[in-house]
C-alpha positions in Angstrom: 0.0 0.0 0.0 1.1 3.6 -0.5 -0.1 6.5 2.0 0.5 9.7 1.8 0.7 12.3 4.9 0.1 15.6 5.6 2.0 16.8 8.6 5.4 15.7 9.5 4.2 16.7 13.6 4.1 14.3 16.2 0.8 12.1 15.1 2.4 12.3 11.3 5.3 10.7 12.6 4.3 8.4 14.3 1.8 7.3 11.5 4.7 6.9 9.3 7.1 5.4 11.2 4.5 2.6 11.9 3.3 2.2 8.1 6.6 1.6 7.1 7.6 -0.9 9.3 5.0 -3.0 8.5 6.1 -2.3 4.8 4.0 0.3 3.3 5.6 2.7 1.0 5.0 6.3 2.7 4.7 9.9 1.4 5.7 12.5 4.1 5.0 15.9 3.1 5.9 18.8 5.8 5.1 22.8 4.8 8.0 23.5 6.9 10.9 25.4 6.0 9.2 26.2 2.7 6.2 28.1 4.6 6.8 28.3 8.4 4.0 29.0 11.4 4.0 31.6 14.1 4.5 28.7 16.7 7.8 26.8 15.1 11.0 27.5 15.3 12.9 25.2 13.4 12.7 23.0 10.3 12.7 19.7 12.5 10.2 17.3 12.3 7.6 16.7 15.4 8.7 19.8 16.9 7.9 20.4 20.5 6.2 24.0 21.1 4.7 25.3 24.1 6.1 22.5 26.3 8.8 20.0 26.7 5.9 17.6 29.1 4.5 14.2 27.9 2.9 14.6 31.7 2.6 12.0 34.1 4.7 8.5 34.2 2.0 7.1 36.7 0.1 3.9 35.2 -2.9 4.9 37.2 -2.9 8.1 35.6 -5.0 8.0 32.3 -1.9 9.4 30.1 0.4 7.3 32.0 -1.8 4.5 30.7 -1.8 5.7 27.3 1.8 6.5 27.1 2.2 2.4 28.8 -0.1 1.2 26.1 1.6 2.5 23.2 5.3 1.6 24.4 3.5 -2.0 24.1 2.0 -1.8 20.5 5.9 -0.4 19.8 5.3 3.6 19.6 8.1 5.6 18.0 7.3 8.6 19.9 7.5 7.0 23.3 10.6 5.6 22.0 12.1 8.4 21.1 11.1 10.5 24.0 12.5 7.7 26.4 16.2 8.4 25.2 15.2 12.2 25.2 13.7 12.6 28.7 15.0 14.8 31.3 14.7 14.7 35.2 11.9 16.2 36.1 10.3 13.7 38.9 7.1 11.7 38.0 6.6 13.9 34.7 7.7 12.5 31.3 9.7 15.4 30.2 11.8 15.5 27.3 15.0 17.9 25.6 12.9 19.3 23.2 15.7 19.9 20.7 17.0 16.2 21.2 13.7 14.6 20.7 12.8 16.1 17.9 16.5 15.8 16.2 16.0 11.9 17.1 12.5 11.8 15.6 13.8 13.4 12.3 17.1 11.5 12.0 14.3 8.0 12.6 12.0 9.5 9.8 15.0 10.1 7.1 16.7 6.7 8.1 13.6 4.8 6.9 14.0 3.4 3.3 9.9 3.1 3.2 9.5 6.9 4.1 9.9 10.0 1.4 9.3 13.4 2.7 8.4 16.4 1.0 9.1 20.0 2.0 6.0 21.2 0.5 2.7 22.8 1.4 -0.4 21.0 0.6 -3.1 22.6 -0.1 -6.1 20.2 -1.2 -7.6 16.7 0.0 -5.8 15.1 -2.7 -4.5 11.6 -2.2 -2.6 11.6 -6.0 -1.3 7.7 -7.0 -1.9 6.7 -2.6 -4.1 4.5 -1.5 -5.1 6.2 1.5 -5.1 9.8 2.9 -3.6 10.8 6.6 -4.3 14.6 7.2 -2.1 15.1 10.3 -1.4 18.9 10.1 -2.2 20.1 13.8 -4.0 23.2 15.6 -1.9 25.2 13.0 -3.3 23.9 9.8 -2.3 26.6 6.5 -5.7 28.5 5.2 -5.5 26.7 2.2 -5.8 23.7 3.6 -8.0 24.9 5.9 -10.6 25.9 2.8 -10.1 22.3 1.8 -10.7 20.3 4.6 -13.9 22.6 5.5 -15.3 22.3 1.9 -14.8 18.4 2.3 -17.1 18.2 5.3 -19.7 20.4 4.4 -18.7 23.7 5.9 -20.2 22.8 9.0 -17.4 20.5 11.5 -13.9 22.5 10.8 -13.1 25.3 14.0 -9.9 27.2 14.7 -10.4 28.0 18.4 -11.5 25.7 21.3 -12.8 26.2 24.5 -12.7 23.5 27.5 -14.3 23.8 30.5 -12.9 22.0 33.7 -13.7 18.6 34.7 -14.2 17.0 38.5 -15.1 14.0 39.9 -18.8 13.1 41.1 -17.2 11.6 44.5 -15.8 14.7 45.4 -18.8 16.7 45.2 -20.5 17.7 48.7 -23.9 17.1 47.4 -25.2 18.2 50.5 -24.9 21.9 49.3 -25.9 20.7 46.0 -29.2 20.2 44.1 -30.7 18.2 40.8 -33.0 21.2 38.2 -32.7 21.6 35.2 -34.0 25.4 34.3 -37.3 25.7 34.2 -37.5 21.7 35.1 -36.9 20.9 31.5 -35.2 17.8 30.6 -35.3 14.5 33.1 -34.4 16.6 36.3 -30.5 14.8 36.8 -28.8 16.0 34.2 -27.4 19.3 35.7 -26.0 19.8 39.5 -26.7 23.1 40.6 -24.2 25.0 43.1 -26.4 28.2 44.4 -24.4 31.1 45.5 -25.5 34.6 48.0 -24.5 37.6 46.9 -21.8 37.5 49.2 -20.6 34.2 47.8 -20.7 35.6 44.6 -19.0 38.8 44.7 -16.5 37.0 46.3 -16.1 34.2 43.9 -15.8 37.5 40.8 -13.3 39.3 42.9 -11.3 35.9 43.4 -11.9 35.2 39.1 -10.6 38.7 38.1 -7.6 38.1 40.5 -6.5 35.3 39.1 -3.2 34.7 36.7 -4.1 33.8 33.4 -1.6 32.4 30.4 -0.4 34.7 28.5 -1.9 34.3 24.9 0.9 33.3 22.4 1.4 35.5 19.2 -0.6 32.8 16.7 -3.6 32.9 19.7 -4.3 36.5 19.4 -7.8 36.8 17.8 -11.2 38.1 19.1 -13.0 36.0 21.3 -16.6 34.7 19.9 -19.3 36.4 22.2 -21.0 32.8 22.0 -17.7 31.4 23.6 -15.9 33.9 26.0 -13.4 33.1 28.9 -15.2 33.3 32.1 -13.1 35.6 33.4 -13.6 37.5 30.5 -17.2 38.0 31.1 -16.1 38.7 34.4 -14.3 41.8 33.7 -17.4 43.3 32.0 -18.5 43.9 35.3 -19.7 42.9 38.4 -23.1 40.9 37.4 -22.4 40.2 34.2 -22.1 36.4 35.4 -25.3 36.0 36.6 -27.1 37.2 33.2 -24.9 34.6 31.5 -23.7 31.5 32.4 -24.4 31.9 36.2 -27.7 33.5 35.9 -30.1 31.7 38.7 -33.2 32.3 36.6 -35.4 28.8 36.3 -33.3 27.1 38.6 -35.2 27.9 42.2 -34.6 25.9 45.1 -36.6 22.6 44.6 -37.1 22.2 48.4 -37.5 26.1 49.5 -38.5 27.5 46.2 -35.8 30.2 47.3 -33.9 31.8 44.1 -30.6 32.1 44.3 -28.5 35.0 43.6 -26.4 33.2 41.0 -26.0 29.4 40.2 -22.8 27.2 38.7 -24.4 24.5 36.8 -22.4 21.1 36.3 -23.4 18.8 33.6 -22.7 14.8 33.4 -19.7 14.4 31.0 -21.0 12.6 27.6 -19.5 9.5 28.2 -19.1 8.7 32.2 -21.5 9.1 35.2 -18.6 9.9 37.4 -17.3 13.5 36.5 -19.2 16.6 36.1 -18.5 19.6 33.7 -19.0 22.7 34.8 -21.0 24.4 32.4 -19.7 27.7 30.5 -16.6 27.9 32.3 -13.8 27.7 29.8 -10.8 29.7 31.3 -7.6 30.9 30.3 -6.4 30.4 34.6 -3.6 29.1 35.4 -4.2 25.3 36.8 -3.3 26.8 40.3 -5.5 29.5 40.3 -8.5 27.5 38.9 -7.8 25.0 41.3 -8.2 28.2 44.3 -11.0 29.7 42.3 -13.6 27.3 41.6 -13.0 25.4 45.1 -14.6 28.7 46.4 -17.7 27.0 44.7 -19.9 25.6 47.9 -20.0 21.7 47.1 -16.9 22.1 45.3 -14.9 23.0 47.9 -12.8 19.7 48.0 -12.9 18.8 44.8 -10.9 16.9 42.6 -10.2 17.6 38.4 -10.1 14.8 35.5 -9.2 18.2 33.5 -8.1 22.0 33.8 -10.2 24.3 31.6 -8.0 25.9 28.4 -9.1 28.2 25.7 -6.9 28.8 22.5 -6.5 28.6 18.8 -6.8 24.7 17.2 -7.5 23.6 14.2 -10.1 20.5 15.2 -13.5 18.7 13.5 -16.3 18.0 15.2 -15.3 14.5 15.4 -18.8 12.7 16.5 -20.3 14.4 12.9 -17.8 13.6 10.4 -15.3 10.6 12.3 -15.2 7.3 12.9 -13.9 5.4 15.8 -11.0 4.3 13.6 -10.3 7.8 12.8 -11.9 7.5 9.4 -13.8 10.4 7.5 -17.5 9.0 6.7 -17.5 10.6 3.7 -14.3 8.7 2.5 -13.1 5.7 4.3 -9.5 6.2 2.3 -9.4 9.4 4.3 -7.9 9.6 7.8 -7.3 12.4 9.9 -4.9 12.4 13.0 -3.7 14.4 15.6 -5.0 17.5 17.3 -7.1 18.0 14.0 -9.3 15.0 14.9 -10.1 16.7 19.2 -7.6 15.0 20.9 -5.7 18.0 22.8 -1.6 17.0 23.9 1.2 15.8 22.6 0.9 12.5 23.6 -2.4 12.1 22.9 -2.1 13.3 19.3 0.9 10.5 19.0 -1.5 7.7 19.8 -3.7 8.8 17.2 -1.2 8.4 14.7 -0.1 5.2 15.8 -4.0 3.9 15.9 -4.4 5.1 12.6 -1.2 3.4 11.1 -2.7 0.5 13.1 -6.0 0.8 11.4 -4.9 1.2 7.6 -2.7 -1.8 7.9 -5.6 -3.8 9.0 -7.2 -3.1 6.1 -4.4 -3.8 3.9 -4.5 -7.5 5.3 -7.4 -8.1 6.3 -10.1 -5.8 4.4 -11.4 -3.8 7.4 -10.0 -1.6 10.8 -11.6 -2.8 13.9 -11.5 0.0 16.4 -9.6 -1.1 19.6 -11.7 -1.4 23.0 -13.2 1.7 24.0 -11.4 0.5 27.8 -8.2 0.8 26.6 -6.8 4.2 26.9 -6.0 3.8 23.3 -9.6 3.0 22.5 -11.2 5.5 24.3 -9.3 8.4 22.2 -11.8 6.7 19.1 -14.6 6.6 21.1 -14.3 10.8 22.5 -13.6 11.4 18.5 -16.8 9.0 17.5 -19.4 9.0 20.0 -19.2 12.5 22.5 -22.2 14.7 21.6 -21.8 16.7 18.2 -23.0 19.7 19.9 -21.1 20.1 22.8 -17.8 18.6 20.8 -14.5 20.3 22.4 -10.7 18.9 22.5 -9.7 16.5 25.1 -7.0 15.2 26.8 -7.3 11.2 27.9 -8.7 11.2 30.9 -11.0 8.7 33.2 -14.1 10.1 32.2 -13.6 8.9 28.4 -12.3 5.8 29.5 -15.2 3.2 29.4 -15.9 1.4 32.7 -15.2 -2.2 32.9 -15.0 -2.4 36.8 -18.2 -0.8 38.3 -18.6 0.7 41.9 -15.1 0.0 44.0 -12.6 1.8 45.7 -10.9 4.6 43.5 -7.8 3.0 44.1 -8.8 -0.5 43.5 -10.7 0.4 40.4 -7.7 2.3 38.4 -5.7 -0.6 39.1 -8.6 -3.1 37.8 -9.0 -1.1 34.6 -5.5 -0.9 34.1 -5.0 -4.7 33.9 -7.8 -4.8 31.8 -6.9 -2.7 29.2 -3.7 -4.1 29.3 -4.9 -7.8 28.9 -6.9 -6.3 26.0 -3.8 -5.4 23.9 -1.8 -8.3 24.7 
């Protein structure tokens, strides 16, 4: 089989690396030096920007899972990052420089791989049998055009906007009530947190304190009124809050009838009863300060995050409308996307796409068809956030527990990451 892919990055890389080792002759084209990015630096291939972190080592830990998982099925950029990584306790970091230096010098050593310095600029797959669009949260405008004319012109963003994350048994649902507003809906699918006006003010005066990233160069655009910062709505002043996403309106007490001054709703993530979202809250904090900010929510005063909030510029489909769980458009099955394109958000994440995807298209090649890998593998469960998350509430993601499908039921915490673990390890053996 021949492939040809756009976006020498980290998933591109990987997705190459694996094709060709399993003998499949592989077209590498990379813009880069010929037409550069805001973000880059250097000509390299799978070039590290914004971080040097592949996060944490633990097995427990959903990436540490993921990261364990692909070592197994032979990942290149695990490999690679192994005889890259620097000291830096139970986090995976890497020499940014080295890695991607040793990821370049594996890509050129490969007989099976050709790269192009190039831009592309349409869906085209020329004399290949398949398709791999792996060009990141930085995708060119022509490109751009073209992938957003191939879906439809209605799945392609450029900015993303992810709201934090916490677990269900660290919730005091003692200060917490069921509503939806206006009693719409089946009455348990939002939490309510109800605030005074005291608690509120507070809570404003601790958001517009806060430390935010700073906004990288390529981030710089006007924020969509329909998806602000929360802190940004903040600063427009006091109760602007509580006419948006905190407004209390609909939502009185079901016991006292009492309305409260403003209300943080939390929403059951798509795919998992145990972790709560909290509605409208994408942030630009730093983790610290969200962690010291939303803990002043009553309920949430102990709790604990799958996920941070983020808002920035991505290039990313709406994955559950145009993807399957193998990665593969549904308008073309000999089109795959991979990467942060597809609404996986972090390096290693993005990785593991590429390697599924490699996986996927060389199951095809000998057997006629991909089979999506078990949705309680960490692997698996990158398919089924791209494949089966609501289409209308689609944002990036990091791997985390809450996509992770639950094999083990009600236990300890403890007890039940380990029992996952050895499942999803048994699963890929």
């Amino acid at each position: 089989m021949k492939i040809r892919i756009l976006g020498a990055g980290l998933a591109g890389c990987e997705a190459a690396v694996q094709l060709a080792r399993r003998g499949h002759s592989v077209e590498l084209i990379e813009m880069r030096p010929v037409k550069t990015t805001p973000a880059h630096q250097t000509s390299n291939l799978a070039e590290l920007v914004c971080s040097n972190s592949f996060r944490s080592s633990a097995i427990t830990n959903a990436v540490g899972l993921l990261k364990h998982e692909m070592a197994l099925l032979g990942s290149m950029v695990v490999a690679r990052g192994t005889e890259a990584r620097v000291p830096a306790g139970d986090a995976f970091a890497v020499d940014r420089e080295r890695f991607s230096a040793l990821v370049t010098r594996t890509i050129e050593s490969e007989p099976n791989i050709v790269v192009r310095r190039e831009e592309a600029t349409a869906l085209d797959r020329g004399d290949a049998d398949f398709l791999v669009v792996a060009t990141g949260p930085l995708t060119s405008q022509p490109l751009f055009d073209a992938i957003n004319a191939f879906l439809g012109h209605d799945g392609l963003y450029f900015y993303d906007a992810i709201a934090p994350i916490v677990a269900a048994d660290s919730l005091d649902m003692s200060k917490l009530y069921w509503k939806s507003r206006y009693g719409k809906g089946s009455g348990t699918d939002y939490l309510n947190a109800a605030m005074s006006r005291e608690q509120y003010e507070a809570f404003v005066g601790a958001l517009l304190g806060a430390e935010l990233y700073p906004l990288h160069d390529f981030e710089k655009a006007v924020h969509f009124e329909g998806c602000l910062p929360v802190e940004e709505i903040a600063s427009r002043g006091v109760d602007t809050l509580r006419f948006g996403p905190m407004k209390p309106v609909g939502l009185e007490h079901p016991v006292t009838g009492e309305r409260p001054w403003a209300v943080i709703q939390l929403r059951k993530e798509d795919l998992s009863d145990e972790y709560f979202n909290l509605v409208g809250f994408q942030t630009k904090m730093k983790v610290g300060e969200q962690k010291r900010v939303i803990q002043l929510i009553p309920g949430l005063e102990n709790c604990t995050f799958a996920r941070f909030g983020s808002m920035h510029r991505n290039t990313f489909i709406n994955g559950p409308r145009h993807l399957r769980a193998t990665f593969q458009a549904k308008k073309d099955d000999r089109i795959f996307f991979a990467g942060q394109v597809t609404g996986v958000e972090g390096y290693v994440e993005s990785a593991a796409v590429g390697l599924l995807v490699a996986r996927y298209i060389d199951e095809i090649a000998r057997e006629g068809a991909a089979h999506a890998l078990p949705y309680h593998t960490a692997l698996g469960a990158l398919g089924r956030h791209v494949s089966e998350s609501s289409p209308d509430r689609y944002q990036p993601s990091n791997v985390t527990w809450a996509l992770i499908e639950d094999v083990v039921g009600r236990v300890k915490k403890t007890e039940k990451r380990e029992r996952q673990v050895e499942a999803a390890l048994r699963a890929l053996h």
